[in-house]
C-alpha positions as CSV (number, residue, x, y, z in Angstrom):
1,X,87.1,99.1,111.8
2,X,84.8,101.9,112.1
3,X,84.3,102.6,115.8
4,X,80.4,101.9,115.3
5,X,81.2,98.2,114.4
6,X,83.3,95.1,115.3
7,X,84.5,92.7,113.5
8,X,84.1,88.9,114.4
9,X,88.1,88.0,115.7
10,X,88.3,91.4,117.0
11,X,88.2,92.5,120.5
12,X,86.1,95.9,120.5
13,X,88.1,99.2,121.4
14,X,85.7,100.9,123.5
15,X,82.2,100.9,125.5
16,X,79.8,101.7,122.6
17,X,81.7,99.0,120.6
18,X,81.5,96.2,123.5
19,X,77.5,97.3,123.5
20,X,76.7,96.5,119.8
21,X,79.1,93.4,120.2
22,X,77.0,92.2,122.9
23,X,73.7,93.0,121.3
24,X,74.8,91.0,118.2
25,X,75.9,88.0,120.1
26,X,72.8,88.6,122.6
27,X,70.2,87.6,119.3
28,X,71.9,84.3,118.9
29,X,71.1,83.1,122.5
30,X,67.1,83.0,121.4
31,X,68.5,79.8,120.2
32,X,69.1,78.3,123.7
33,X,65.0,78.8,124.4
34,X,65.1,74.6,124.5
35,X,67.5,73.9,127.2
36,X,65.8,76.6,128.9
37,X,62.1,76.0,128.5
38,X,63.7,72.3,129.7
39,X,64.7,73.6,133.2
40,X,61.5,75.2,133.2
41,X,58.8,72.6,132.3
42,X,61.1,69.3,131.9
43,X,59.9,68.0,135.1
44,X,63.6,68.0,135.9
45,X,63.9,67.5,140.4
46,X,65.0,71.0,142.4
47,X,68.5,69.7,142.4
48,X,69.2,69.2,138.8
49,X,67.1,72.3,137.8
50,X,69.7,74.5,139.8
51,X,72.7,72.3,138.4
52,X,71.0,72.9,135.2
53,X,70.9,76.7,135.4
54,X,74.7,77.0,136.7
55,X,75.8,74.9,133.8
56,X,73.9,76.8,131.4
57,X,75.3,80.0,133.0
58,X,78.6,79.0,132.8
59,X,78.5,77.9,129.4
60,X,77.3,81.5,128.3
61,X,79.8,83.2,130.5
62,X,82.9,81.1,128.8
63,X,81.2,81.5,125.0
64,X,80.6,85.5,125.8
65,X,84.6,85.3,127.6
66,X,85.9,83.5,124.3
67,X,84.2,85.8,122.1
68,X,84.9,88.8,123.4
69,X,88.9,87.9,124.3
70,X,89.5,87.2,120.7
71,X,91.9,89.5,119.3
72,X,93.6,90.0,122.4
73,X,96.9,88.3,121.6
74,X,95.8,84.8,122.7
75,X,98.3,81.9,121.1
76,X,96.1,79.5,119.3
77,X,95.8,76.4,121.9
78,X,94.3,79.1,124.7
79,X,91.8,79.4,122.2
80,X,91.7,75.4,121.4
81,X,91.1,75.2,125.3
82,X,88.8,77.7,125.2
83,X,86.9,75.8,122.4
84,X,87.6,71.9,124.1
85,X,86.0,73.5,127.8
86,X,82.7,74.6,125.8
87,X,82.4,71.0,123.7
88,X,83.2,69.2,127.3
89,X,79.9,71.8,128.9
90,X,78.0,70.4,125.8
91,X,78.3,66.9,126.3
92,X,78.4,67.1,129.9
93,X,74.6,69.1,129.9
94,X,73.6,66.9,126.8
95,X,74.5,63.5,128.5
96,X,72.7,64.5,132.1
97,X,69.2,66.5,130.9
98,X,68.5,65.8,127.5
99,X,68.5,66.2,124.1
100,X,67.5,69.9,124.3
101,X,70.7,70.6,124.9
102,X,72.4,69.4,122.0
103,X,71.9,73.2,120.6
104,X,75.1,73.8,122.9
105,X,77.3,72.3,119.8
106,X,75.9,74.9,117.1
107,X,77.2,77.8,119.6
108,X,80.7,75.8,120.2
109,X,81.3,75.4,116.2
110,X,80.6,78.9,115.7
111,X,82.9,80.1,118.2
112,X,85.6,77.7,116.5
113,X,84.9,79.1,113.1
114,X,84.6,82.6,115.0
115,X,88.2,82.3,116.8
116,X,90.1,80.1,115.6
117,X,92.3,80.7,111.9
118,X,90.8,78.6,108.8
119,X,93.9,75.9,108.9
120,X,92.7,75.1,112.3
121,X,88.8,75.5,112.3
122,X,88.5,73.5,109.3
123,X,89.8,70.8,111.6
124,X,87.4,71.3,114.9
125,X,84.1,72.6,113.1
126,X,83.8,68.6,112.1
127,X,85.2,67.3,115.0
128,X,82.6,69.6,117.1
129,X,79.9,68.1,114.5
130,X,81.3,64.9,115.0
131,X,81.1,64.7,118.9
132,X,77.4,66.0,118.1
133,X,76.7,63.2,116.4
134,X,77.9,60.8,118.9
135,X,76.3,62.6,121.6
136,X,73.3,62.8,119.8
137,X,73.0,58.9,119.5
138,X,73.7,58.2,123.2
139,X,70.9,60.7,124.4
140,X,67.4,59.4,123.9
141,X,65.4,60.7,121.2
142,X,68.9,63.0,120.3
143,X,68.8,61.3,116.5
144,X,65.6,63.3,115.6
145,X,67.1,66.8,116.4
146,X,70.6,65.8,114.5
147,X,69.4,66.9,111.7
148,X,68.2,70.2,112.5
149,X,71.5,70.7,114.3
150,X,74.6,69.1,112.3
151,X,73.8,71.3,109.2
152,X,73.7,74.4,111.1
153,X,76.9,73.4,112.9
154,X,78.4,73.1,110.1
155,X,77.3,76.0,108.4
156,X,77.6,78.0,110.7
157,X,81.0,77.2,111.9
158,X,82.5,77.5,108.3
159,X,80.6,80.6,107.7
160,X,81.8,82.4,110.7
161,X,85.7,81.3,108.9
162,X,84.6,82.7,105.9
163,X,84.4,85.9,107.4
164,X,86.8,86.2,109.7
165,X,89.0,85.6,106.8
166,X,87.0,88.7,105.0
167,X,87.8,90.4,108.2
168,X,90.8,90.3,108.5
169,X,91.4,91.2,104.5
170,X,89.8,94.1,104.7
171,X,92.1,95.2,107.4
172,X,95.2,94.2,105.6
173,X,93.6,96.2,102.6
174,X,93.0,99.4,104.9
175,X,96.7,99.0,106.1
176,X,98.0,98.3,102.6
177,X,96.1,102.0,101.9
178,X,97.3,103.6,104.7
179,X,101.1,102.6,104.0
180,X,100.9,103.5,100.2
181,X,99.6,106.9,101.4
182,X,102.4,106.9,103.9
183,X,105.2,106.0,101.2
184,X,103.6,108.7,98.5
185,X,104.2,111.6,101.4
186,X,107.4,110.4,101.9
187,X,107.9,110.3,98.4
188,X,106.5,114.0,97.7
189,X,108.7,115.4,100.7
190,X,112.0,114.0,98.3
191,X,110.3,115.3,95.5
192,X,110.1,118.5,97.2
193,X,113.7,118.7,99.0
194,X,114.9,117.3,95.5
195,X,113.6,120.3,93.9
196,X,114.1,123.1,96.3
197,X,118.1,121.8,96.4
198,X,118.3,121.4,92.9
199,X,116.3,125.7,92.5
200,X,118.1,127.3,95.3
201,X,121.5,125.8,95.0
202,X,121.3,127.0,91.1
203,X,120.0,130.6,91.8
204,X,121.9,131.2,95.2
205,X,124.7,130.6,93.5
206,X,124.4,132.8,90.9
207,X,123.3,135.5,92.9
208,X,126.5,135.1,95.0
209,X,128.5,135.8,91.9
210,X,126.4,138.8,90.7
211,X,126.7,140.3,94.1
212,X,130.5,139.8,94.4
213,X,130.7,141.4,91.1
214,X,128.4,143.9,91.8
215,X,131.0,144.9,95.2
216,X,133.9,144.4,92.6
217,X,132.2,147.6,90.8
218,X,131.3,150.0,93.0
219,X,132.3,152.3,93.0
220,X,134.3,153.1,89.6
221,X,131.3,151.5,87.6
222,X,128.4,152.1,89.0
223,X,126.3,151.9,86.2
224,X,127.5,148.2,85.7
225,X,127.2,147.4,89.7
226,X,123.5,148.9,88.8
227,X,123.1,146.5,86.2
228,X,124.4,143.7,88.2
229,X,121.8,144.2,91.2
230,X,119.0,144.5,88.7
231,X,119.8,140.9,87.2
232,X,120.2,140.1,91.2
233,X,116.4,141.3,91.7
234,X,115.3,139.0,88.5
235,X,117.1,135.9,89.3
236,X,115.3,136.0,93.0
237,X,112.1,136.7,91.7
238,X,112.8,133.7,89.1
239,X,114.0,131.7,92.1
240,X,110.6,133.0,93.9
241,X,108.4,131.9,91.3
242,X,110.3,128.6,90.8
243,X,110.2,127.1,94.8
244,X,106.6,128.1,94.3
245,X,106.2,125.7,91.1
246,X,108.5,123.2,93.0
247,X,105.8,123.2,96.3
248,X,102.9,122.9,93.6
249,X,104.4,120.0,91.9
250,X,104.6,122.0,88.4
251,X,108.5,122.4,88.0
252,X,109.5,120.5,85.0
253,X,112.9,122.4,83.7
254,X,113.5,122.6,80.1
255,X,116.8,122.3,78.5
256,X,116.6,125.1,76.3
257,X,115.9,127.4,79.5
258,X,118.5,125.4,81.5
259,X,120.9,125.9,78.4
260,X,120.3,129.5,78.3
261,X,120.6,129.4,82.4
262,X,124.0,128.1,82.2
263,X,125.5,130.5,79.7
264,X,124.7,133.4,81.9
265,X,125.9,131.8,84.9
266,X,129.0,130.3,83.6
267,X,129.8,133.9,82.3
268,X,129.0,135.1,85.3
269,X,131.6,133.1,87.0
270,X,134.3,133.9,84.3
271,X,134.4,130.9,82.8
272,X,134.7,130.2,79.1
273,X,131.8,127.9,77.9
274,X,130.9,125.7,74.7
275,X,126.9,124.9,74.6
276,X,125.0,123.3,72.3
277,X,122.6,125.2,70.4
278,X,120.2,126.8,72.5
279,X,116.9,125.4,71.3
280,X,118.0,121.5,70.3
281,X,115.9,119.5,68.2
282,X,113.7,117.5,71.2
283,X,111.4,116.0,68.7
284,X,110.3,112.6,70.0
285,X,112.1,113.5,73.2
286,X,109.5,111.7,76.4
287,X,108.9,115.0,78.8
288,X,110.6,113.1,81.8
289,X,113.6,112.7,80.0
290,X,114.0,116.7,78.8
291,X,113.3,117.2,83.2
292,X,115.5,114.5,84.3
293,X,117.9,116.0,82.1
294,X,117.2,119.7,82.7
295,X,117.9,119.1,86.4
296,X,121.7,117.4,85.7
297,X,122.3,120.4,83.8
298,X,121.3,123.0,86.2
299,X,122.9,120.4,89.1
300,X,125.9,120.1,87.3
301,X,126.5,123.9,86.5
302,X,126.3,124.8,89.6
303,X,128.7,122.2,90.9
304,X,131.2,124.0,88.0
305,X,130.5,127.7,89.6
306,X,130.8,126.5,92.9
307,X,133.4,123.7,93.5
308,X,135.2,123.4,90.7
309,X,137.8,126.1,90.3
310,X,137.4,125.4,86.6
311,X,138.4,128.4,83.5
312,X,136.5,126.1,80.8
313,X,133.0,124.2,80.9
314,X,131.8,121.9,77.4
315,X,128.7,120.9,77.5
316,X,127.6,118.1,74.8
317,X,124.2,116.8,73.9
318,X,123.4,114.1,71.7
319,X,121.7,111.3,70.6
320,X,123.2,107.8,70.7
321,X,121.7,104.4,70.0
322,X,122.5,102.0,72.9
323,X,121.4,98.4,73.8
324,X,118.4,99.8,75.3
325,X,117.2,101.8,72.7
326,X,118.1,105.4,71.8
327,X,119.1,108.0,74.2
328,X,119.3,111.5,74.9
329,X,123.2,111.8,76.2
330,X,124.1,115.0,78.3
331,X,127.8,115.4,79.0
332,X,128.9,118.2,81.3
333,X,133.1,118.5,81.1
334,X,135.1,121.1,83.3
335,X,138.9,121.5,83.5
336,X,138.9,122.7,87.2
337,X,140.5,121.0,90.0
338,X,137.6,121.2,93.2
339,X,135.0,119.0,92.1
340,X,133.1,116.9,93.8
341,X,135.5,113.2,94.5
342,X,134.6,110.2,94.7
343,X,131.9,110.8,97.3
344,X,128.7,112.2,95.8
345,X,126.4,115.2,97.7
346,X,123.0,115.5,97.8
347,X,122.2,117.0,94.1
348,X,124.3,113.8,92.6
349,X,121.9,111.2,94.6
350,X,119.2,113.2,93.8
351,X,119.9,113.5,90.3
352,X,120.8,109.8,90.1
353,X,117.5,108.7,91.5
354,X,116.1,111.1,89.1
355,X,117.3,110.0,85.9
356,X,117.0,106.1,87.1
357,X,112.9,107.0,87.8
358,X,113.4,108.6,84.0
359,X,114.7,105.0,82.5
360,X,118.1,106.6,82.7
361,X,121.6,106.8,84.3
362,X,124.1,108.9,85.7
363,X,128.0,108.7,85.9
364,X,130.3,111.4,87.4
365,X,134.5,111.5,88.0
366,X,137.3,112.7,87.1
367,X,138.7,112.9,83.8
368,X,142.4,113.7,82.8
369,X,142.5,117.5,84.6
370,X,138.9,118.2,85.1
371,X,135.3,116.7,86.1
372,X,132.7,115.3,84.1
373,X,129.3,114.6,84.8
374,X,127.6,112.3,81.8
375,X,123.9,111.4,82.5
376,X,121.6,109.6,80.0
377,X,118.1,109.8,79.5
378,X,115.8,107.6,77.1
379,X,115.0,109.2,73.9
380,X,113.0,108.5,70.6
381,X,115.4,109.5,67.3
382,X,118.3,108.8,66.5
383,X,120.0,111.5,65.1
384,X,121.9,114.2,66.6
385,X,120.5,116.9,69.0
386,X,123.7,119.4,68.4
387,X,127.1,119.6,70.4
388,X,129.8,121.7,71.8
389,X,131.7,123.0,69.3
């Protein structure tokens, strides 16, 4: 709630909410003019005018206590007390001065409909009308004010349920906001520690192997070491640009770069690769599947350079008709002997959840002397992309 207003079934948070509570309820109590102009000119003795006044007083002082206290944690049968103490006032006033005081009911089924949840005020809004009629027939003259007070009783008790009821949905909705804006941060920090594992991991790693080889140069070729740090300066400025892209929320790899990626990095490492063609036929391909898979290629490269050990990398991509429809297959095979086992890292759950947000699927082990990573992707032909030869 805003901290201007309060809610009916809410207890107000601070001063300038208790105020504009108070003045709200305050207007309603215009309506107890009879059972006060009653104490004033009913011709009432000394004795019951001053009985008259505490009652009336105290009846106030519970309905303002009741009102107020809602929302404070109260089980339901305080309230029900609560509720059963202001209907025994009511009868007790009516009964002894009058029928003036038969108003006292309207204000006890509006503080039922105001306190109490619907699966219980639908029950004591007529049983509060009820005991008003009843009352109303035992007090002289009481039948011709029923029907100027049972309809509002009514009324007004079921329309105070009908919005607490709004009430409180409109706080569940506001919570229900706030928790989807929680869960889409949280979601956006993955995204980003996704991404900035998936960039740095990749480029680090390569430009560990360009330095090593650069040291492995100097200084009989340094020409070639020369070379080697200027590729070093390019891939940090890629990586650079990249994490920047990644932060933004515009990194989306495509295989073509990530294919091209991976032949300079494999080399790098001094080991032997078989690609697929370097621009494959992606016609029909849905975007999310070329990035989900662009990201197991890069992953999976990496893991080769880094873990693996390997002298030999294939890398296969094709098409293949499934049970779920056509898919975009890329296999990732290595003959080395330090892969990841059988408990993935971070860049395998990452790439899982990936290529399962994609449609797709992931599955990564060992295989005869080697490792090999094979994750699928949805596609939208049926033919073959191209693979290792």
């Amino acid at each position: 709630m805003s901290s201007i207003g309060i809610g009916i079934g809410q207890r107000p948070q601070n001063r300038r909410q208790k105020a504009v509570k108070l003045l709200w309820t305050g207007i309603w109590l215009a309506y107890l003019s009879a059972p006060v102009s009653d104490l004033l000119h009913g011709g009432h003795s000394d004795g019951v005018r001053v009985l008259g006044w505490i009652g009336l007083v105290a009846f106030v002082a519970w309905y303002f206590a009741l009102i107020f206290r809602t929302g404070r944690g109260e089980t339901n049968g305080v309230v029900l007390g609560s509720v059963a103490v202001l209907a025994t006032q009511s009868t007790v006033l009516s009964l002894t001065l009058g029928r003036e005081w038969l108003v006292l009911f309207v204000y006890v089924a509006i503080s039922s409909g105001a306190a109490l949840p619907f699966h219980l005020a639908r029950w004591t809004i007529p049983a509060v009308s009820a005991l008003l009629t009843g009352v109303a027939l035992a007090v002289p003259g009481g039948t011709s004010f029923l029907a100027g007070l049972l309809l509002p009783a009514l009324l007004g008790g079921f329309s105070m349920t009908g919005v607490r009821e709004l009430i409180r949905t409109t706080i569940e909705l506001r919570e229900a906001r706030t928790t989807v804006a929680q869960l889409a941060a949280n979601e956006e920090r993955l995204r980003l520690a996704r991404d900035l594992h998936d960039l740095l991991g990749h480029s680090l790693s390569l430009i560990t192997l360009k330095s090593e080889l650069a040291g492995r140069m100097l200084p009989a070729h340094p020409d070639k070491a020369a070379q080697q740090v200027a590729d070093i300066e390019q891939v940090s400025r890629q990586a650079l640009v990249d994490v920047r892209e990644a932060v933004s929320g515009y990194r989306r790899p495509r295989l073509s770069a990530e294919l091209a990626g991976a032949q300079v990095a494999l080399t790098t490492a001094g080991i032997t690769v078989d690609l697929p063609p370097a621009e494959p036929d992606l016609t029909g391909v849905p975007e999310d599947s070329e990035t989900a898979l662009g990201w197991a290629l890069r992953e999976a490269v990496t893991n080769v350079v880094r873990h693996s050990g390997a002298h030999r990398c294939t890398v296969e991509l094709l098409r293949r008709q499934t049970l779920d429809g056509p898919m975009l297959e890329l296999s990732v095979e290595d003959n080395g002997s330090g892969s990841p086992g059988s408990s993935p890292g971070h860049g395998l759950t990452g790439l899982t959840e990936r290529l399962e947000k994609a449609g797709g699927s992931l599955e990564a082990g060992r295989v005869g002397h080697g490792f090999r990573l094979v994750a699928r992707a949805p596609a939208g032909r049926t033919t073959d992309v191209g693979s290792g030869t």
